[in-house]
N, C-alpha and C positions, 0 to 999 in steps of 0.2 A: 659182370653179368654172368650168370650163372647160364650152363648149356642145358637147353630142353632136348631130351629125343624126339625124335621124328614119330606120330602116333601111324597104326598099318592106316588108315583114310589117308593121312596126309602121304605116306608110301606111295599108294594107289593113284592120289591123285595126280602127281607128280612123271610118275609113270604114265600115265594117261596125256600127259601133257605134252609128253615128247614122243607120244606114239609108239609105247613098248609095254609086254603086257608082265614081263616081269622083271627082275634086278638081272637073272641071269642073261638073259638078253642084252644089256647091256655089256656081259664080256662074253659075247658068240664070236669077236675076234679070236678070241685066244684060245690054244689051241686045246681042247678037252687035257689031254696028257700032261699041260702046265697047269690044271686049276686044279685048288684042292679041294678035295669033296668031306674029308672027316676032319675030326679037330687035330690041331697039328699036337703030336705025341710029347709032352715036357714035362720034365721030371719032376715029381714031388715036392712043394712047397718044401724052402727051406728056413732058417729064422737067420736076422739078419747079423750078426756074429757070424753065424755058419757059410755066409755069404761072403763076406768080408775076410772070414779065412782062404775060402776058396778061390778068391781076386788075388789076392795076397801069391799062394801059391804059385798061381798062373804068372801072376808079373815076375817072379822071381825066377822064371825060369828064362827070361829078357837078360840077353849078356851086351852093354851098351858100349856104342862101339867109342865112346870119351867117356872119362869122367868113372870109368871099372879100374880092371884089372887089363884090358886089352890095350896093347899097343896098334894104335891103327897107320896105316899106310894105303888105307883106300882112298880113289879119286873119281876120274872120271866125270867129272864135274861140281862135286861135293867133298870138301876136305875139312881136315880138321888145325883149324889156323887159331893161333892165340888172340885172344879181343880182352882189351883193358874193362877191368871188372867195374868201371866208370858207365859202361857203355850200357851194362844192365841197369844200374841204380838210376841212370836218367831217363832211359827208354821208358823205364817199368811206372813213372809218374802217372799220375792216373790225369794227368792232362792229355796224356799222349793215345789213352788207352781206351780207343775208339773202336765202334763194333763197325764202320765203313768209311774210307774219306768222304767229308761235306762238301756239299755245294758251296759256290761262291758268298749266299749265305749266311751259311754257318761258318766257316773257315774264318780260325782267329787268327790275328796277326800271328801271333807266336808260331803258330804251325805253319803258316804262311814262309814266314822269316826261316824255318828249321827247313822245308823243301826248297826255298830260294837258296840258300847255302850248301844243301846236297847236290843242288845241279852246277853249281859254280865249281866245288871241287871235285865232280863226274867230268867237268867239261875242261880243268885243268889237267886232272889225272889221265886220262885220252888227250891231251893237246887238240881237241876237238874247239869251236867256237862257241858251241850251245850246246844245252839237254835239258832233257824234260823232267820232270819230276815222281820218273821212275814208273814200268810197267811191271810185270806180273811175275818173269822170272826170264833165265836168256833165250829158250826156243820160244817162246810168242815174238820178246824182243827182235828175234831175225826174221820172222816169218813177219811182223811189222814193217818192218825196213825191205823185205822184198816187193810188198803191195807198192809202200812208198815211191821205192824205184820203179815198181811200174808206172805209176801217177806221172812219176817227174819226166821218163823218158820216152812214153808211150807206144812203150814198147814191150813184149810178153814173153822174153826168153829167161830164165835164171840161170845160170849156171854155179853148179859148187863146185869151188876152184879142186876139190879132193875128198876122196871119199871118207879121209879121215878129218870130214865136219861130226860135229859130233850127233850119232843114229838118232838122240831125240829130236835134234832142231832140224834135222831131213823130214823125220816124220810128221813136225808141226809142219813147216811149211806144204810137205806135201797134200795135209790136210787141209791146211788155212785156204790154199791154191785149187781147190779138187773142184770146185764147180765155177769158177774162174778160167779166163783165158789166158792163162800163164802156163808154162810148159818150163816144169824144174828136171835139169838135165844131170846127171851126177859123173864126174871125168873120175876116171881111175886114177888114184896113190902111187908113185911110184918110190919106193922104198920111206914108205910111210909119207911123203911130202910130194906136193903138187908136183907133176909134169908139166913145163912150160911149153913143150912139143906138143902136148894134147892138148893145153887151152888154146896156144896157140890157132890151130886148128881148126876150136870150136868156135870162137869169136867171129862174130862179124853183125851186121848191121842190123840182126833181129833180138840182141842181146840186151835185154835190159840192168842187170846186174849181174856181179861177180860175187858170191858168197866163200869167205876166206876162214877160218879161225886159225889161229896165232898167238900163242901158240895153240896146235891143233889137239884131237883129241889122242893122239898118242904120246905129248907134252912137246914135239916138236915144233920149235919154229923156221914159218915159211917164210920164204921171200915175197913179203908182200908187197915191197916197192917195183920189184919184177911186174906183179900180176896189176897192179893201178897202172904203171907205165902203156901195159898190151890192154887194158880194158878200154881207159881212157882214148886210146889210139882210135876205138872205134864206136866211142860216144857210149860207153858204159859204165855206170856207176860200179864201184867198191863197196862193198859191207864187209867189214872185218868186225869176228866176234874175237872178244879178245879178255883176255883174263885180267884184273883191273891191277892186282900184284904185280904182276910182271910189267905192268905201265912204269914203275917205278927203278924197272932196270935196264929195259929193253927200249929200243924208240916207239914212241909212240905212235896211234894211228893217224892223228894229225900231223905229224912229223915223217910220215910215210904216203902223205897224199891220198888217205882214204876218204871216200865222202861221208859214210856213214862207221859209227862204229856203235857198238853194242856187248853187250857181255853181263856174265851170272854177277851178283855182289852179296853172294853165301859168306864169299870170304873177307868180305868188310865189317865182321862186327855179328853175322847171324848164325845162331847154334846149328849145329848139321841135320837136326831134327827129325829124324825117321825119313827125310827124302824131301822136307819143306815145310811150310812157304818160303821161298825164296821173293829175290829181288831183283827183274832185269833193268837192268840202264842202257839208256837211249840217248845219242848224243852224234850231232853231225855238223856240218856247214850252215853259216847264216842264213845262205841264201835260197835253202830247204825248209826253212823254221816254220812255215805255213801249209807243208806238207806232214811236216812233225805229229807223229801221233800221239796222242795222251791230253796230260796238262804241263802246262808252262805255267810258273809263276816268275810274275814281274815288278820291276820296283819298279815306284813313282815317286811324286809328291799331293800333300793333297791341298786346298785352299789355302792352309797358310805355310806351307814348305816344311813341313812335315812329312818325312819319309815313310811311307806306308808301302805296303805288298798288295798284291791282289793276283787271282787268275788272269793269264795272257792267251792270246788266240786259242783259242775254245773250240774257233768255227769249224774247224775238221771235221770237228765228235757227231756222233751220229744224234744225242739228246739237242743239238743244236739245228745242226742242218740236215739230220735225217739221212732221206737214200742218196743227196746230193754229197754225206761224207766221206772221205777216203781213207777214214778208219773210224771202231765204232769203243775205240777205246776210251771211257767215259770216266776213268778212276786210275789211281795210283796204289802202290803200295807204301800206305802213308808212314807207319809204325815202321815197317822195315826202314823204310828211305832215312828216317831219322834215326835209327839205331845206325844207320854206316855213316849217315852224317856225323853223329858223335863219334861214331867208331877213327873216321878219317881224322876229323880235329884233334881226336886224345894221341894218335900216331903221329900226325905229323908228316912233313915230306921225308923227314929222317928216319923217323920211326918206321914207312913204310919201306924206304929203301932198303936198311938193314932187315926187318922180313925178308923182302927180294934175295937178298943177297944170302941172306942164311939156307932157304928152300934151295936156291940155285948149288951151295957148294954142299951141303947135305946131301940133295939129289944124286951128285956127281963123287961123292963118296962111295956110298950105299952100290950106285951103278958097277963102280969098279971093283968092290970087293965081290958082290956077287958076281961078274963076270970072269971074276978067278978061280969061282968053285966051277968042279967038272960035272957035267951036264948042265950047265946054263950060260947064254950070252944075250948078251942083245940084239934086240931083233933090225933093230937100227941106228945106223951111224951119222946122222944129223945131228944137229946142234940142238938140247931141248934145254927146258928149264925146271921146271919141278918135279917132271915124274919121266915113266922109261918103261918100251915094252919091253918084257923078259921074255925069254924062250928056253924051253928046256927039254929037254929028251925024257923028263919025268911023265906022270902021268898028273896035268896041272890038276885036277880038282884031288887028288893027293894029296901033294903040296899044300895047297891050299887048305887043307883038313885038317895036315899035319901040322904046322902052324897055327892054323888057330888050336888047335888041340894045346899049345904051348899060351895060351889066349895073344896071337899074333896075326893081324890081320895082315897079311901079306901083299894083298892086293886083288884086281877085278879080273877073271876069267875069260878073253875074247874071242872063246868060239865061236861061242851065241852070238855075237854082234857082227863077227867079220867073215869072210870065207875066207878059209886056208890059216886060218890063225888061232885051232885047237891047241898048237903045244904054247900060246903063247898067256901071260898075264900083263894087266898094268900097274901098278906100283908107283905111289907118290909120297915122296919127303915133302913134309913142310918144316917148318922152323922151330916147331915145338917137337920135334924127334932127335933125341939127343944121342952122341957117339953109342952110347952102353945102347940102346935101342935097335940102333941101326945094327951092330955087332949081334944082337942076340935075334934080328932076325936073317942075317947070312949064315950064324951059328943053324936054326932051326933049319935054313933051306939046304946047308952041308950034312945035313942029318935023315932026310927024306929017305 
């Protein structure tokens, strides 16, 4: 159907309807100084070659941090991890290649069956009991699981076990929580990892969870059997975000007595992508499953024993039960969830471990030889796993210039994010960073 404009009677009349005598009236909110009064100034039509040179030019001045000429070693929550070229070719089917997950519906077995096997091996890789079939990425993920824990324990304290949770999933939850009766409390880092003297402390009988990551955002791992022991003691749930690699070397969250656990899956299979989509997973105790936010899918049988899928407890969601839900999370990240699904299958329990394993001793390469060159060590001597703050007497956005000027991304800047920790960077090996790599960027940081 073709669009008619509006003729001036029918303007007028419309205006007369809602009682305003002209358009402008309609934006007397806003303030003179933001409205534009002439035509906005753009430059000379161009023909469309001359257009398409000029896109061209622009993109080309984009220097990508995979897949160029840069060696990357950025983290911070988005790294650059090898994914079996398997994982593109099945994802990319155009069964898969949905503009929103379907309702119960639409949803075909197939996709049914591809989220029922990404939460089984979400819920083995966590040694968790269940999970869902994936939220939106890992700071909603936590800020999910903090509502959760309040539902379950009726109770409105959070506490992050250290301020080195990572600054976005503080500021989701402090958002998600901001006209809520929840009170998020943040305990100071003490040499980058949790102080047990200060949760200690803070705990007590108005706490409803303990938010953990582990490893944390400086790549340190905590004691999080320490912090379930002292939560638990006073009837407070655990939320550990926790990196889903490192599941494959380190114990797990179910294996540490967490209730909930949670974490980003960028590095299961999804390109680093200018900053996203990403993919959070969600996964806890049985006996939470009706608290669970998202979607569950569930097996069954059908009239004649016949294994079929379907959506499981639904009734949270707010499309269901409205203001009576205790989350109003009505979709998945369906495409993603199945690109880690396949991503998980093509690796394998083996295949991820040896990842694990390679990040872990590259890391600890990398660490030591930088920490032999003069003006830099690290900033802390905890146990991590794939990355490591650096500190140096240089001046880091230097560094950091000079290097890439060799196209090496050396790592993330933490003035911005922390107090007291201008002269500091963060830096992460993963498995696709090979000796000559790592050597040409201690070479570049000995040369500053």
């Amino acid at each position: 159907m073709d669009y008619t404009q509006i003729s001036p009677d029918d303007a007028r009349h419309m205006l007369a309807t809602i009682g305003v005598d002209t358009i402008d009236d309609l934006f007397s909110t806003v303030d003179d100084q933001h409205r534009l009064r002439d035509l906005l100034k753009m430059p000379n039509s161009i023909s469309e070659p001359e257009l398409l040179a000029d896109l061209a030019s622009l993109a080309n001045q984009n220097k990508p941090a995979v897949g160029g000429d840069a060696i990357c070693f950025l983290g911070g929550g988005v790294y650059d991890h090898f994914s079996p070229t398997v994982v593109d070719h099945l994802a990319m089917q155009s069964e898969f290649l949905t503009a929103y997950t379907p309702y119960q519906a639409e949803a075909s077995q197939g996709a049914l069956q591809a989220f029922y096997e990404f939460q089984t091996m979400i819920a083995t890789l966590t040694g968790m009991e269940v999970a869902n079939a994936s939220l939106y990425e890992q700071a909603s993920a936590v800020a999910e699981a903090v509502l959760m824990a309040g539902v379950i324990t009726k109770r409105n304290k959070v506490l992050f076990a250290s301020e080195a949770v990572h600054p976005d999933t503080r500021k989701v939850i402090r958002t998600l929580t901001y006209e809520q009766p929840i009170e998020p409390v943040r305990l100071p880092a003490k040499d980058g990892q949790i102080d047990l003297d200060t949760l200690a402390n803070a705990l007590d009988d108005t706490v409803a969870s303990v938010v953990i990551q582990s490893p944390n955002f400086f790549g340190l791992v905590e004691r999080v059997a320490d912090v379930v022991r002292m939560a638990h003691d006073v009837g407070a749930l655990v939320i550990q975000s926790v990196d889903p690699i490192s599941c494959s070397l380190l114990k797990r969250p179910g294996d540490l007595g967490v209730d909930i656990a949670v974490g980003e899956g960028q590095s299961l299979g999804i390109p680093m992508s200018y900053g996203g989509p990403f993919l959070g997973f969600f996964a806890c105790r049985e006996k939470y499953i009706r608290k669970m936010p998202g979607r569950i899918v569930g097996l069954g049988q059908d009239a004649e024993g016949k294994r079929g899928f379907c959506l499981a407890l639904q009734t949270r969601e707010q499309h269901i039960k409205r203001e009576r839900a205790t989350s109003n999370v009505c979709t998945n990240q369906g495409l993603l969830a199945i690109r880690t699904a396949v991503h998980m299958a093509a690796m394998g329990k083996t295949g991820l471990r040896k990842q694990a394993e390679q990040c872990f001793d590259k890391a600890h390469y990398a660490a030591a030889r930088i920490a032999e060159l003069e003006g830099y060590q690290l900033k802390f001597q905890g146990p991590y796993f794939r990355e490591f703050v650096v500190q140096t007497s240089h001046d880091v956005h230097k560094v950091l210039d000079h290097c890439r000027a060799k196209n090496i991304l050396a790592g993330t800047p933490l003035g911005d994010m922390f107090a007291g920790m201008n002269d500091c960077f963060l830096t992460a090996v993963t498995e696709k960073r090979s000796k000559s790599e790592i050597d040409a960027l201690v070479e570049a940081l000995a040369t500053v």
